[in-house]
C-alpha positions in Angstrom: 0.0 0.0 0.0 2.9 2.2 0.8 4.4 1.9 -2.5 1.7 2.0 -4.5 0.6 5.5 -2.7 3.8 6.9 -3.2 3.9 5.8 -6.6 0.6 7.5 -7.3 1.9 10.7 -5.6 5.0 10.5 -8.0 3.1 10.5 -10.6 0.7 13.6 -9.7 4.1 15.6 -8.9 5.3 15.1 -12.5 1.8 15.7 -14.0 0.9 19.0 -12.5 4.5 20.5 -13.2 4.3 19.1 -16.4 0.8 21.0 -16.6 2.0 23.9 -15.2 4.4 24.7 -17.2 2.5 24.2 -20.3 0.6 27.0 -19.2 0.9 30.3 -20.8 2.1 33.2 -18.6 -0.6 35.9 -17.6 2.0 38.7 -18.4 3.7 38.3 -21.9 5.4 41.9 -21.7 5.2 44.3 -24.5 3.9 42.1 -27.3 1.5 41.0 -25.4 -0.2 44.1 -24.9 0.0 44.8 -28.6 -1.9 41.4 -29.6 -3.9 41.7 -26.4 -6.4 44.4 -28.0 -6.5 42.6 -31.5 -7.2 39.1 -29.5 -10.2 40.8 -27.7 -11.9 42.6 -30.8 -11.4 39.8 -33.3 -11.5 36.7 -30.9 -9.0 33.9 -29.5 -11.7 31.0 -28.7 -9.0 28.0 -29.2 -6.4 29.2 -27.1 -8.5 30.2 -24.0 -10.5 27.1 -24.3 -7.1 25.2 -23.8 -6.1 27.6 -20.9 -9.6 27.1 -19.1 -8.6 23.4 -19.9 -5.4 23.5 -18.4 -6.4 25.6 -15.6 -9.1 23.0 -14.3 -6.5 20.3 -14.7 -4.1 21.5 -12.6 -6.3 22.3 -10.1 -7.5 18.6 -10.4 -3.8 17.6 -10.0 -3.0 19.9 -7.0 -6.1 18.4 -4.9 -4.8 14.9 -6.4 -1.2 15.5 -5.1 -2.4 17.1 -1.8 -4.8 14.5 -0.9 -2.4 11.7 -2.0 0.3 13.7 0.6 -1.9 13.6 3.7 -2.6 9.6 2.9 0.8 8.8 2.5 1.9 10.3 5.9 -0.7 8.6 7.2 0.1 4.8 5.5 4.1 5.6 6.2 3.3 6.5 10.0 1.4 3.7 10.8 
């Protein structure tokens, strides 16, 4: 039980930085002021669908690794 839980934890650590950093950054400097106005009059449907996407992921991933944390201290204490 102890390895398979810790397994599982690996597993949720490597997913949700692997998520993360697949993420686009909220602040793309300069340029992305420029194209931030042309985005919002004409439209960016794809890309924000795949950011609303990868936003609810990692938020399943983070409760994933955090619950998967609390049992494994539990299963390695006892």
């Amino acid at each position: 039980m102890e390895i398979a839980t810790k397994i599982l934890l690996i597993i949720a650590s490597i997913g949700m930085i692997a998520v993360v950093l697949l993420q686009k950054g909220k602040s793309a400097g300069l340029s992305g002021a420029i194209s931030g106005g042309a985005e919002h009059l004409f439209g960016k449907q794809k890309a924000r669908g795949l950011d609303l996407f990868l936003s609810r992921l990692t938020m399943g991933l983070a409760t994933a690794f955090f619950i998967l944390s609390i049992v494994a201290a539990y299963v390695v204490k006892q």
